[in-house]
C-alpha positions as CSV (number, residue, x, y, z in Angstrom):
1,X,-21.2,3.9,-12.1
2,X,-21.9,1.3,-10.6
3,X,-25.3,-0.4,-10.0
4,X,-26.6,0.1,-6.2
5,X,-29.4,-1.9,-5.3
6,X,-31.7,-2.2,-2.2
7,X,-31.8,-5.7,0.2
8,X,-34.6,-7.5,-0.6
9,X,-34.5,-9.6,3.0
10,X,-37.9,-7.8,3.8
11,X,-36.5,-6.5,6.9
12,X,-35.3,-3.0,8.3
13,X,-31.4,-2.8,8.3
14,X,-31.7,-1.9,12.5
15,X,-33.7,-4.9,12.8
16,X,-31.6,-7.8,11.0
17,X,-28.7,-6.2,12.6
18,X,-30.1,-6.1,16.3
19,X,-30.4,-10.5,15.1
20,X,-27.3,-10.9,13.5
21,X,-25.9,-12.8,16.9
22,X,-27.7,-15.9,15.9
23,X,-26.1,-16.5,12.3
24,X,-23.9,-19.3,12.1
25,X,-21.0,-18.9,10.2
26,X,-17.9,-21.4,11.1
27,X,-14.9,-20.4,13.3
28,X,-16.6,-17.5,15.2
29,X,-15.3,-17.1,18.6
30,X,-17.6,-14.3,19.2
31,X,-20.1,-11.8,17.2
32,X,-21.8,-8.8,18.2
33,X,-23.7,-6.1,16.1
34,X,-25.1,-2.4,16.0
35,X,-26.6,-0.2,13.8
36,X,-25.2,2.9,13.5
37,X,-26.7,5.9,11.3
38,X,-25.5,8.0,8.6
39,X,-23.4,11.0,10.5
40,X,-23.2,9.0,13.8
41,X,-19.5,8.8,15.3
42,X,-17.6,5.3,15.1
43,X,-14.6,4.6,17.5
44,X,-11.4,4.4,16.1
45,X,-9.3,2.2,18.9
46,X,-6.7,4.9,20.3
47,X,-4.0,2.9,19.6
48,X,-4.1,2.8,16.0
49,X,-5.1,6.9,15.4
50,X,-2.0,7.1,14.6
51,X,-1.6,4.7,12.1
52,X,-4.7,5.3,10.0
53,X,-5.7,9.1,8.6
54,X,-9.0,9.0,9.7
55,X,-11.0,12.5,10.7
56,X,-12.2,13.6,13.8
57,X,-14.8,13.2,14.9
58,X,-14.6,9.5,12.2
59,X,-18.6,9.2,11.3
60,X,-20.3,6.3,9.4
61,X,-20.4,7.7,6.0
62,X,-24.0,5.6,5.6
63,X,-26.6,3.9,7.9
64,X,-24.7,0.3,8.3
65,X,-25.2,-3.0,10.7
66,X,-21.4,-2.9,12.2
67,X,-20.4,-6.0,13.2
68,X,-17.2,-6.8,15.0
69,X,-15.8,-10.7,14.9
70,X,-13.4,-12.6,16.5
71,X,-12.1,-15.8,14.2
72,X,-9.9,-18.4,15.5
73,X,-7.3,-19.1,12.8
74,X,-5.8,-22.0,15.1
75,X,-5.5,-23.2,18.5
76,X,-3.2,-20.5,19.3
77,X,-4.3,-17.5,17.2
78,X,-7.4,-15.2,16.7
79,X,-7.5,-12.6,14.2
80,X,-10.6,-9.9,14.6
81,X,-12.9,-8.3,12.1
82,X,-14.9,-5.1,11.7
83,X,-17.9,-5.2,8.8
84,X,-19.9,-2.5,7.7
85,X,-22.7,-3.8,6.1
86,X,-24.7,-1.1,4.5
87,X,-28.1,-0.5,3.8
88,X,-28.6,-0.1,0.3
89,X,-26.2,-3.1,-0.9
90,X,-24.7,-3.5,-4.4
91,X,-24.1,-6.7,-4.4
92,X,-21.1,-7.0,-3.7
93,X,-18.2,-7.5,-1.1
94,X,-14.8,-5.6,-0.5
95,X,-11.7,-6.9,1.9
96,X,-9.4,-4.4,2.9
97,X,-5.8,-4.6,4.3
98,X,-3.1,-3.4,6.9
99,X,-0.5,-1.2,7.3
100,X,3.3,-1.9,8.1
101,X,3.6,-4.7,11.2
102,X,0.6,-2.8,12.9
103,X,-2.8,-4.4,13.7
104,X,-5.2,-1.9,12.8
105,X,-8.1,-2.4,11.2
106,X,-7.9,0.1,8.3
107,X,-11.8,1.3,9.1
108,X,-11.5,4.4,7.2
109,X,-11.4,2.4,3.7
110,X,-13.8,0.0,5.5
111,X,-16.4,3.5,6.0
112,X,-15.4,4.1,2.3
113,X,-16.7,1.1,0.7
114,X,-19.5,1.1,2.7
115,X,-20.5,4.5,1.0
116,X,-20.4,2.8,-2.6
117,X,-22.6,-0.1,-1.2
118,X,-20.2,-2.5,-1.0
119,X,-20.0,-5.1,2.2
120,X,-16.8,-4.2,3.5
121,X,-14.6,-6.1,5.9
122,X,-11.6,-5.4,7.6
123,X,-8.8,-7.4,9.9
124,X,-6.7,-6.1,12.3
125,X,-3.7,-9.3,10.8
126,X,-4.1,-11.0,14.0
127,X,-3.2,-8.4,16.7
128,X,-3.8,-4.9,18.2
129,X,-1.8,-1.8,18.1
130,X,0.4,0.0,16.1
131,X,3.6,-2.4,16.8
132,X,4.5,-5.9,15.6
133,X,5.6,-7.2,19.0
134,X,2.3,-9.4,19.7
135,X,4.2,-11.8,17.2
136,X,7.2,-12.2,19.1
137,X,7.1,-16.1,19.4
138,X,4.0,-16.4,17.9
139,X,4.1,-18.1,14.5
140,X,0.3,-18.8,14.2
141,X,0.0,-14.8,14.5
142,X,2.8,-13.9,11.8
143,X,1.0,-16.9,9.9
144,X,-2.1,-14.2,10.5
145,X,-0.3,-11.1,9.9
146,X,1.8,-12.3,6.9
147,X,-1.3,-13.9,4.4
148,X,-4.1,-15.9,6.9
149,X,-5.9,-12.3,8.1
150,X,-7.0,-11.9,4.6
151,X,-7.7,-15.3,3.9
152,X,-10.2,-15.3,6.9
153,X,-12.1,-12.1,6.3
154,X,-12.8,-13.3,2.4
155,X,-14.5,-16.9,3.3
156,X,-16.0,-15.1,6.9
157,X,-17.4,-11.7,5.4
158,X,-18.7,-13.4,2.0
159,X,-20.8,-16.1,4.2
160,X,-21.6,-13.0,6.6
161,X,-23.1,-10.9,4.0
162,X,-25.1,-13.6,2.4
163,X,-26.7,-14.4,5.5
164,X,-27.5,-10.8,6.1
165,X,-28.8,-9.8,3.2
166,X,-30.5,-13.3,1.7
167,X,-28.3,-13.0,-1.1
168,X,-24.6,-14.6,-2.3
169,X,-21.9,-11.9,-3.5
170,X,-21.9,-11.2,-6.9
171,X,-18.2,-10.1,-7.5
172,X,-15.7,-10.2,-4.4
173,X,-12.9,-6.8,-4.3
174,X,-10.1,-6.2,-2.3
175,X,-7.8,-2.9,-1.5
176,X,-5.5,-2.4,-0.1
177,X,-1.8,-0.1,0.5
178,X,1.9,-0.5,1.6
179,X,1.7,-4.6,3.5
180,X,-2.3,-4.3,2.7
181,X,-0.7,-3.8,-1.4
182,X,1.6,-7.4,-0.5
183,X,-1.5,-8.6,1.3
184,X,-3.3,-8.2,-2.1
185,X,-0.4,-10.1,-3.9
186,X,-0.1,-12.6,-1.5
187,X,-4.1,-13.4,-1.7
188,X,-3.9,-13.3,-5.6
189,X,-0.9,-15.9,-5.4
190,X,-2.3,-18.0,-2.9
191,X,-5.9,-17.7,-2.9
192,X,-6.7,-16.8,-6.5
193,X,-10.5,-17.9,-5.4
194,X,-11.0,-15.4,-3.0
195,X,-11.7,-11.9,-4.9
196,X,-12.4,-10.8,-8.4
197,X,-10.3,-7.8,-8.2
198,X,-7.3,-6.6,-6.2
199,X,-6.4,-3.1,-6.0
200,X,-3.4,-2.9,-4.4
201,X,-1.0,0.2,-3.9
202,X,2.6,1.0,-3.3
203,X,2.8,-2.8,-2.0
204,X,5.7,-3.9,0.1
205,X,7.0,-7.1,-1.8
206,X,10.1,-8.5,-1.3
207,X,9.1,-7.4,3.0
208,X,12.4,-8.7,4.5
209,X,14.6,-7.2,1.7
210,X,12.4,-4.0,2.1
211,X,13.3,-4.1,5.5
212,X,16.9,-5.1,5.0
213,X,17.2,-2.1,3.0
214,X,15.7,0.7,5.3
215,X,18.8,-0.3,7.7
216,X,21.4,-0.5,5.1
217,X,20.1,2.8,3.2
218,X,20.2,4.8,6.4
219,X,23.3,3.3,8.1
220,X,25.5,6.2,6.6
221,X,23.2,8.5,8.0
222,X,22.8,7.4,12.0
223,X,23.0,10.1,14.3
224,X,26.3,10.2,15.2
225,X,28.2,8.9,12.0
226,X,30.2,11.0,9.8
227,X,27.2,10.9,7.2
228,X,24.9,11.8,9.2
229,X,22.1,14.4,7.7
230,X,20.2,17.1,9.2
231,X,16.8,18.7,7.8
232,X,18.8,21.2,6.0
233,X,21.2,19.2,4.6
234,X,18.0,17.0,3.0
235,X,16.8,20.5,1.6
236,X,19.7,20.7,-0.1
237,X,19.2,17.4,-1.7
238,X,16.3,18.0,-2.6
239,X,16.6,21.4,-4.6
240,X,19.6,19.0,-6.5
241,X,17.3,16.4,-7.6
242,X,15.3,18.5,-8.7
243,X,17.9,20.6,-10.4
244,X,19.4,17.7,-12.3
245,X,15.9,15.9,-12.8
246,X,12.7,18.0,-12.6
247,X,12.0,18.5,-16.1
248,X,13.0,15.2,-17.7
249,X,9.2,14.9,-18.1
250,X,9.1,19.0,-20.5
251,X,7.7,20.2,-17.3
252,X,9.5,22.2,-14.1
253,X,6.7,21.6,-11.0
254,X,9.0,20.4,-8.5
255,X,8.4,16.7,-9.1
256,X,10.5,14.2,-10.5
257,X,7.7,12.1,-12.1
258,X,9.8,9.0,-13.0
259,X,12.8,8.4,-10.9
260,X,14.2,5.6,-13.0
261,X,15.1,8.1,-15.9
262,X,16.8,10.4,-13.1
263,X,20.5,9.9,-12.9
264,X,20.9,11.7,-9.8
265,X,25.1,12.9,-9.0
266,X,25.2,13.6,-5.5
267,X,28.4,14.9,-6.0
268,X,27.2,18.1,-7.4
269,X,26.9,19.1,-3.2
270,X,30.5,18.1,-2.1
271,X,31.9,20.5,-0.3
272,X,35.1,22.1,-1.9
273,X,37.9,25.0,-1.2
274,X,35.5,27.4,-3.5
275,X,32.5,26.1,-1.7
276,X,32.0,25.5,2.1
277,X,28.3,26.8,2.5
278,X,25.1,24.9,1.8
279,X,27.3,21.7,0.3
280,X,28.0,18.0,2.4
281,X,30.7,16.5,3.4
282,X,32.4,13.2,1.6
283,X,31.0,11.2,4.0
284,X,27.5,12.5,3.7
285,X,28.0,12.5,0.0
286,X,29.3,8.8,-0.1
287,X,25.9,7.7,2.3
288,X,23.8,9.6,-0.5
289,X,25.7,7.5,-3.1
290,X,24.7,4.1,-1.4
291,X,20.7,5.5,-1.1
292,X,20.5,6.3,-4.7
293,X,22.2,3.0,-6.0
294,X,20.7,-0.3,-5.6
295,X,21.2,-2.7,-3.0
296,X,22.8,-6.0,-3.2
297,X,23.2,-9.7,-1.0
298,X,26.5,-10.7,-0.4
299,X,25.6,-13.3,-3.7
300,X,25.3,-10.0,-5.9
301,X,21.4,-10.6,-5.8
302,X,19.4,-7.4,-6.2
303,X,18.6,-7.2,-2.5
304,X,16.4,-3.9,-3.4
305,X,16.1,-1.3,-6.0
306,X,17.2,2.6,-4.9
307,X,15.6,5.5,-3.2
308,X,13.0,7.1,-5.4
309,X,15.5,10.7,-6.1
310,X,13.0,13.3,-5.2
311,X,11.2,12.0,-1.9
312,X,13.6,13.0,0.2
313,X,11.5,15.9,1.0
314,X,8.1,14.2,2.1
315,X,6.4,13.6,5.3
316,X,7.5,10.5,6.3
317,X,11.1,11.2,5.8
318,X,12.3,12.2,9.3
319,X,10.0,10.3,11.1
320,X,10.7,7.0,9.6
321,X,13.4,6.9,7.2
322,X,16.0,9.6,7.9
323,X,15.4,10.3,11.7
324,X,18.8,9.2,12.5
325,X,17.6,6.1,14.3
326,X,17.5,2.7,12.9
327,X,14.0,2.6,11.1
328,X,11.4,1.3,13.1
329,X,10.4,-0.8,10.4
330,X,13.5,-2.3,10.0
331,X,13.9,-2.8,14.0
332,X,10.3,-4.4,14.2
333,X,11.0,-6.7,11.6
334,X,14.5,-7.8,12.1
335,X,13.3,-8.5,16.3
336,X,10.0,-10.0,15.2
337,X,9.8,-11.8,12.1
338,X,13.8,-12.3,11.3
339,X,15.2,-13.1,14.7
340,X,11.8,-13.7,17.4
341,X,14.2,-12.1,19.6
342,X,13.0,-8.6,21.3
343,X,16.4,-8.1,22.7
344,X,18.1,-7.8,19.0
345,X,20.5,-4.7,19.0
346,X,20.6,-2.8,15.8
347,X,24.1,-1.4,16.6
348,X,25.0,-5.1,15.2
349,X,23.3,-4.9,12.2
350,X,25.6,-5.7,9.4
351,X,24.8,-7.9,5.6
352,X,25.4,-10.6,7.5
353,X,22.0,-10.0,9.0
354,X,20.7,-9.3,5.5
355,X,21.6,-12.2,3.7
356,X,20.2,-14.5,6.5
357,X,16.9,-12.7,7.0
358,X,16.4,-13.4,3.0
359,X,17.4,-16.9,3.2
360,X,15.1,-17.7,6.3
361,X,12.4,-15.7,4.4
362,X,9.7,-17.0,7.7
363,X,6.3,-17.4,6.9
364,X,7.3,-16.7,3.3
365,X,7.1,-12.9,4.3
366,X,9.0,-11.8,1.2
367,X,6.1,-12.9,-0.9
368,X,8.2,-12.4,-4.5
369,X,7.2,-15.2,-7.3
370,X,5.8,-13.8,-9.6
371,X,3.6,-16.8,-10.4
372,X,-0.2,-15.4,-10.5
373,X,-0.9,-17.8,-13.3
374,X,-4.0,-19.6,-11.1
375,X,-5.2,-16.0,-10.5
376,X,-5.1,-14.9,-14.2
377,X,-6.5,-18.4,-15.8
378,X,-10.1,-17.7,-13.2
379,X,-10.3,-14.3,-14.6
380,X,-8.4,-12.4,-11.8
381,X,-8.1,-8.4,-12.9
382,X,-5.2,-6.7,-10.6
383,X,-4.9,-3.4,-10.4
384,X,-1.6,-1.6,-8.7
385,X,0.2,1.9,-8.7
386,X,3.1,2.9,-6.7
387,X,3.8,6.6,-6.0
388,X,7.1,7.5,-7.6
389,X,7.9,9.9,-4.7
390,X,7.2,7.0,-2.2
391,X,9.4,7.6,0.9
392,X,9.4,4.2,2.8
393,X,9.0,1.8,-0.3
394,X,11.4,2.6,-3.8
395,X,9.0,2.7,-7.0
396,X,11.3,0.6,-8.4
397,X,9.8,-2.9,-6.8
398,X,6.9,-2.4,-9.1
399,X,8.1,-2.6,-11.8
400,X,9.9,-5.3,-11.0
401,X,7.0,-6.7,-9.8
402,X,5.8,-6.5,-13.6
403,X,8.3,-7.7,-15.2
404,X,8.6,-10.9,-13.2
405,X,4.4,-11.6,-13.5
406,X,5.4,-11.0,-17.2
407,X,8.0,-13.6,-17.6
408,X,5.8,-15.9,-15.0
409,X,2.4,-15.6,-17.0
410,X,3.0,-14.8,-20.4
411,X,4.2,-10.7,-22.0
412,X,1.4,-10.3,-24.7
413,X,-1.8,-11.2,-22.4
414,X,-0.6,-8.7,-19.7
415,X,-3.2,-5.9,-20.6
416,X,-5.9,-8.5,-20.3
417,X,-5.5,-8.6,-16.6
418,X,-2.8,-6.5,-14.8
419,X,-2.7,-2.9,-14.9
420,X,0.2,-0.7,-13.6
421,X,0.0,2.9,-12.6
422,X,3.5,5.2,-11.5
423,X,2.1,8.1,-10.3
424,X,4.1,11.0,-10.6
425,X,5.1,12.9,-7.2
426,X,2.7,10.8,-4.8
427,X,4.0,10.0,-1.9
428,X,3.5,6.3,0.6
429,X,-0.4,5.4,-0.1
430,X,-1.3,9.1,0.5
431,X,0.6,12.5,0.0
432,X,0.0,13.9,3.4
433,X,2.9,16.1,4.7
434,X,4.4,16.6,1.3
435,X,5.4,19.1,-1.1
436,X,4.9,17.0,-4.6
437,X,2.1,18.3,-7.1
438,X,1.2,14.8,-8.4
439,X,-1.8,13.7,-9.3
440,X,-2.4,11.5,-6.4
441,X,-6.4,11.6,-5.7
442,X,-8.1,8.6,-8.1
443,X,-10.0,7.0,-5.2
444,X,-8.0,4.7,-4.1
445,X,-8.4,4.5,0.2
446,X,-10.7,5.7,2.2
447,X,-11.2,9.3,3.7
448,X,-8.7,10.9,1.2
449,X,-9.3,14.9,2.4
450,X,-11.3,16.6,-0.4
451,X,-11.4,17.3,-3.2
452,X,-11.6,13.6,-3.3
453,X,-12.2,13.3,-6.7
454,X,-14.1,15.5,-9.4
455,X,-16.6,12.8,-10.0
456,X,-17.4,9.2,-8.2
457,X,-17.3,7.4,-11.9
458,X,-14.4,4.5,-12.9
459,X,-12.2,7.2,-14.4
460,X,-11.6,9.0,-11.2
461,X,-12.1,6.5,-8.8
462,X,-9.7,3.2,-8.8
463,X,-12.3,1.2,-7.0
464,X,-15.0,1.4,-9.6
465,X,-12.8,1.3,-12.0
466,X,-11.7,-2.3,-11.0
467,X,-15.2,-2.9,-11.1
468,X,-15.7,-2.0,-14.4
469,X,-12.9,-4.0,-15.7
470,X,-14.1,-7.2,-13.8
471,X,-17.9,-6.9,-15.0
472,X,-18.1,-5.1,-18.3
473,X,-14.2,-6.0,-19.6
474,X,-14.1,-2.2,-19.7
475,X,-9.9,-1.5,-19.4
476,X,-8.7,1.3,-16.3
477,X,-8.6,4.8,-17.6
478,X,-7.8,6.8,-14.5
479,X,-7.7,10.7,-14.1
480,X,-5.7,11.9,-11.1
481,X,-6.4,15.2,-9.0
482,X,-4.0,17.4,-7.7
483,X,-4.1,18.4,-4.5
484,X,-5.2,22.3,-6.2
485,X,-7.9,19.8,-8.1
486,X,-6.0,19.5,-11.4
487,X,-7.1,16.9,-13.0
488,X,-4.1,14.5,-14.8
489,X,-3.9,11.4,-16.9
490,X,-2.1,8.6,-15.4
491,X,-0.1,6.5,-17.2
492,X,-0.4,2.7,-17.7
493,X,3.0,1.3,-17.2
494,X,5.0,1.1,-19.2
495,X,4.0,4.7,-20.5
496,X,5.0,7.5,-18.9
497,X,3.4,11.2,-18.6
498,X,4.7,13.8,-20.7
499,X,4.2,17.4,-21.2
500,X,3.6,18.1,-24.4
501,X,2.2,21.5,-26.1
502,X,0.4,22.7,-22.5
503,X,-0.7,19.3,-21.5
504,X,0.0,15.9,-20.0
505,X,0.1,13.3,-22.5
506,X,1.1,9.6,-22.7
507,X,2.8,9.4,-25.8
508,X,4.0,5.3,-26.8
509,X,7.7,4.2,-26.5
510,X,9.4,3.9,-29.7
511,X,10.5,0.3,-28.6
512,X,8.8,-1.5,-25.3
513,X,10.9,-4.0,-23.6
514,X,10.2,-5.6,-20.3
515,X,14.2,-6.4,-19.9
């Protein structure tokens, strides 16, 4: 656990907040505060409900000064902040992060580390709402959205909470998932000074080739092409992957818990004279072949690794990968941060598009080095997991991700400072909507639906884990719950989960090699 520890400002919380207005910290276009008790509701702005998987009614998980900032980042940009600043303070601050293009504040996980004590910030990257079009010919706000956001609530929130509570922050944390996970890299890479600790999940690196690859994975499967799927024919898919792959780990539960050891045949479903029910066509069967291979530039460059075999069935699917539209993802970004051109037709879209959106690479979107050396020489701990049943962003980039930091920073001293979870069967940041049975409750966001975790200690909670590595040198052992409360050792890359005599082990390679 970690240590909680009153304010010592000699004031009650409701009355520093009610003076808050008068602190001066630079860059503030405007400040306001309230207190809000334990239990009271907080106002989630209706256009991102949506976007973040808050409850209803969302209440203040302890009593808290809220504060809500405005920051100009330039002349021409502003990027606003919500803090919860509770009262019983450990000492510490924690940034939070954003979600696809949208600007939402993430306030659940702000709520959550405010119930562990922490003064915790979040930004919504420099605009409002659940779309990326704000930054249609606005480069000072994809500036914001892309890495300056962050930046901003890090040197804002630390001076903020040392004003408030007469103290300077002892450690400095961030979390965050999906662009909040890039966000996290992106900070680490470019501002190695600004937190202690990054916890940063399922992280879309590489954002333009992400992108790129949503519209050339689903481009077989367009309503009205040849390869296009339906809901049943992805049911069918998914009973073959798990057919060919579910027990590669000595256990059948319906989850492929490393997709990388999967060699998935899609051809097992083509249709034949013998076989005319519940199979595809060659055309659906070719599109099939092209999501579960990797994708490639024009130059033969790995443009993105493959569709994690075994999502096909979760909740995101059919709303954002396989509806049979271009993904909005993929629209927003190629529009807004490839082209700056709201007009863009996707009908177009072709590796033409590809190869340029990689090349223009604005703002430095893809955020893909590698190069954390600054981050680790200060003491930097990073920890990351990536669902292996993620339906919007392969597994595979994290690995990658690895591998590259590896090469970049040295292969021996990796354990010191960058940890690695695959977690079997989760789904994007959260599992909500799907089927999987993986262990996918460890902590890591706020206002995960219960059981949250068995207990609020490091091994079942990634936050306070990262904690404990940063201040006591302890290393991450997490314990993951399934959604019927089993409890499951995760694995630290690059071990994997097996079954072994009745229970989950992580038994060593016989030879490790990062190539």
């Amino acid at each position: 656990m970690i240590g909680i520890m009153n304010n010592s400002a000699g004031h009650s919380i409701q009355y520093r907040c009610d003076g808050i207005a008068s602190f001066s910290t630079l860059g503030l276009a405007s400040l306001s505060a309230s207190y809000v008790a334990q239990g009271s509701p907080i106002t989630i702005p209706e256009a991102c409900i949506q976007a973040l998987p808050a409850p209803d009614p969302f209440l203040a998980s302890v009593n808290i000064c809220h504060v809500q900032l405005s920051v100009n980042t330039t002349e021409s940009s502003t990027t606003l902040l919500d803090m919860f600043l509770p009262e019983i303070w450990n000492h510490r601050f924690l940034g939070t992060g954003t979600g696809g293009l949208s600007g939402c504040v993430d306030l659940p996980t702000v709520n959550y580390g405010a119930s562990m004590g922490f003064a915790t910030i979040g930004t919504n990257a420099g605009h409002d709402g659940l779309s990326g079009a704000p930054i249609l010919h606005h480069p000072e706000m994809l500036a914001d959205l892309i890495w300056r956001s962050i930046h901003t609530e890090a040197v804002v929130g630390k001076e903020l909470a040392h004003q408030f509570y007469g103290h300077p922050v002892s450690h400095s944390y961030y979390v965050g998932c999906s662009n909040g996970g890039r966000q996290g890299f992106r900070a680490a890479e470019q501002f190695p000074d600004d937190f202690d600790g990054i916890l940063a999940g399922h992280p879309g690196l590489k954002l333009l080739s992400l992108a790129s690859w949503l519209g050339l994975a689903t481009q077989p499967g367009l309503a009205g092409q040849p390869g296009a799927m339906s809901p049943t024919d992805w049911a069918l898919v998914h009973e073959q992957t798990l057919k060919q792959c579910d027990t590669l780990d000595g256990k059948a539960d319906r989850t492929i818990a490393y997709p990388e050891d999967c060699r998935f045949r899609p051809d097992a479903l083509l249709c034949s004279k013998h076989n005319q029910q519940s199979c595809l066509s060659a055309a659906q069967v070719d599109g099939l072949r092209k999501l579960y291979s990797p994708a490639y530039l024009s130059s033969g460059e790995l443009l993105y690794p493959r569709y994690d075999p075994g999502a096909e069935h979760n909740g995101l699917v059919f709303n954002v990968t396989f509806s049979g539209q271009f993904p909005p993802l993929a629209l927003e970004a190629f529009r807004y941060l490839v082209y700056d051109n709201e007009t863009w037709d996707p009908t177009t879209f072709s590796i033409s598009d590809v190869d340029y959106a990689v090349a223009a690479n604005r703002a430095d979107a893809q955020t893909w080095t590698g190069d954390l050396r600054s981050f680790k020489k200060r003491g930097g701990k990073i920890l990351t997991y990536h669902g292996t049943s993620d339906s919007l962003v392969p597994s595979g980039i994290s690995p990658l991700q690895y591998k590259m930091t590896a090469d970049a920073t040295g292969h021996l001293s990796m354990d010191d400072w960058y940890a690695l979870y695959l977690v079997p069967g989760m789904d994007h940041c959260w599992n909500l909507g799907s089927t999987a049975t993986g262990p996918w409750r460890f902590g890591q966001l706020g206002e995960i639906p219960e059981p949250r975790a068995a207990k609020n200690t490091s091994n079942y909670n990634a936050v306070l884990a990262l904690v404990d590595w940063v201040e006591k040198g302890l290393q991450p052992e997490l314990i993951g719950l399934t959604d019927e409360g089993e409890q499951r050792k995760l694995c630290r890359y690059p071990l994997k989960g097996q079954w072994i005599e009745g229970q989950w082990t992580c038994p060593p390679p016989s030879t490790v090699s990062f190539r």
